[in-house]
N, C-alpha and C positions, 0 to 999 in steps of 0.2 A: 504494500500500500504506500502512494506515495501522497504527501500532502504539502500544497503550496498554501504558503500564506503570502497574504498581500493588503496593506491599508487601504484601509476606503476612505478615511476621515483622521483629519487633525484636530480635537476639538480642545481651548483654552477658554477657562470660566476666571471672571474676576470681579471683583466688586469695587465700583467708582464711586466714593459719598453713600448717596444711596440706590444708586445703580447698580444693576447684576448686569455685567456685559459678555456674551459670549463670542466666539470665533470660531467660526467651521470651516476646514480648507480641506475642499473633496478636490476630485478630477476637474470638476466640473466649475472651481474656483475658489475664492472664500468669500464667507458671509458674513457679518452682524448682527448679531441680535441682543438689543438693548429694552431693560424693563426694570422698573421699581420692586416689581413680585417676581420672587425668583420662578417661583413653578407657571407663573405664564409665558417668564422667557425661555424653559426646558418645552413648556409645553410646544411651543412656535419652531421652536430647532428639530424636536423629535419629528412633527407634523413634513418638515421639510425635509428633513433626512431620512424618511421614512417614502416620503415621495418619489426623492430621487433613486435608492436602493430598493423600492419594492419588487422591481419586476425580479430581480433575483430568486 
């Protein structure tokens, strides 16, 4: 059995004052996604990274 691995995503989370800021750098580029609530700005990333790797 042979298994490759390969990154799909680079993702960095940080928090600015009271900013939750993230960064995602797929193939496909990188993004930002910035929010006061953290779980609405995971919610926004998942929804788009889930978009882009569904058809997998």
């Amino acid at each position: 059995m042979v298994t490759v691995e390969e990154s799909l995503c680079r993702i960095e989370i940080m928090k600015q004052g009271q900013e939750f800021i993230a960064r995602a750098e797929t193939q496909g580029g990188v993004k930002e996604y910035r929010n006061t609530v953290f779980e609405d700005m995971l919610r926004e990333l998942f929804i788009d990274l889930q978009e882009e790797f569904g058809e997998f």
